[in-house]
N, C-alpha and C positions, 0 to 999 in steps of 0.2 A: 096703308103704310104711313100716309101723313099722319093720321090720326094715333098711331102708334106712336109715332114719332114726340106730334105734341104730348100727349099722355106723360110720356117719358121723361119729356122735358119740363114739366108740371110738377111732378113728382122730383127732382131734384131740387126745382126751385125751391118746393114746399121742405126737403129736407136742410139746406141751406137755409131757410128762414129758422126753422127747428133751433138748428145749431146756434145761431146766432141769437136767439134769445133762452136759449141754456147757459151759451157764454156770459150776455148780459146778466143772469139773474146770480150764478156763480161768484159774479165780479160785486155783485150786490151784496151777497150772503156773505164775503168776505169781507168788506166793509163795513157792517155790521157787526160784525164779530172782533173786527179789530178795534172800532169803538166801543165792546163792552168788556173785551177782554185785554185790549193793546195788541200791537203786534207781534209774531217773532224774532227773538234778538237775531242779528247776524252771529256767523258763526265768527267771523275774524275781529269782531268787539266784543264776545264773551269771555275771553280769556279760558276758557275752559282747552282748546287744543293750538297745539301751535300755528301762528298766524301764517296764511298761505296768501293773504292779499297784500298788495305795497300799501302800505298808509298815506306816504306821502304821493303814490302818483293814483291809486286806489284801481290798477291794475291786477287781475288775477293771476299771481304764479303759481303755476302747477308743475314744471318744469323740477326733474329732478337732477341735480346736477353733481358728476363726481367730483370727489374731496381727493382723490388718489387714494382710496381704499385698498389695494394694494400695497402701497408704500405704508399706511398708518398699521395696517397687517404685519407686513416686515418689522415695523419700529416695536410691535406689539409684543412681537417672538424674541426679538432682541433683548428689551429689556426684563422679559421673563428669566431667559438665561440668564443675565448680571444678577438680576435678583439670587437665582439658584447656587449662582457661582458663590454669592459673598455668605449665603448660610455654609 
C-alpha cells in the first residue's frame, strides 16, 4: 500500500513537472513570435469596435447599462405619428 502510494505520488510530481515545462516553453514560443512578428493589437486601441475599456482609469467595462429604452421607445412611436399626421 505504501509503495502504491509513493508510485502515485511520483507520477503526479512527474506530471506537475510536465506541465510546468509546457507552460515554460509556450511562454517561450510566444516571445519569439512576437519578436518576429510583434504582438497583438488590443482590441480597445484598434479602433475597429466600440471601446469597452476606460482609457483614462484603464478599467474593463462590460456592464450594460439602461438608457430607459422604454421611454426612447415611447418618443420613437410618438414622433412617428406627428410625422404621419403632417403628410
Amino acid at each position: 500500500m505504501l509503495e502504491n502510494y509513493n508510485t502515485l505520488r511520483q507520477e503526479k510530481e512527474n506530471e506537475k513537472q510536465r506541465q510546468k515545462e509546457e507552460k515554460r516553453l509556450k511562454g517561450q514560443q510566444m516571445a519569439e513570435h512576437e519578436t518576429l512578428f510583434g504582438s497583438k493589437p488590443s482590441p480597445c486601441k484598434s479602433g475597429m469596435k466600440a471601446p469597452r475599456c476606460s482609457i483614462s482609469t484603464g478599467v474593463s467595462n462590460t456592464r450594460k447599462f439602461s438608457v430607459g429604452g422604454a421611454m426612447l421607445q415611447d418618443l420613437r412611436q410618438a414622433t412617428l405619428i406627428q410625422q404621419s399626421n403632417k403628410k
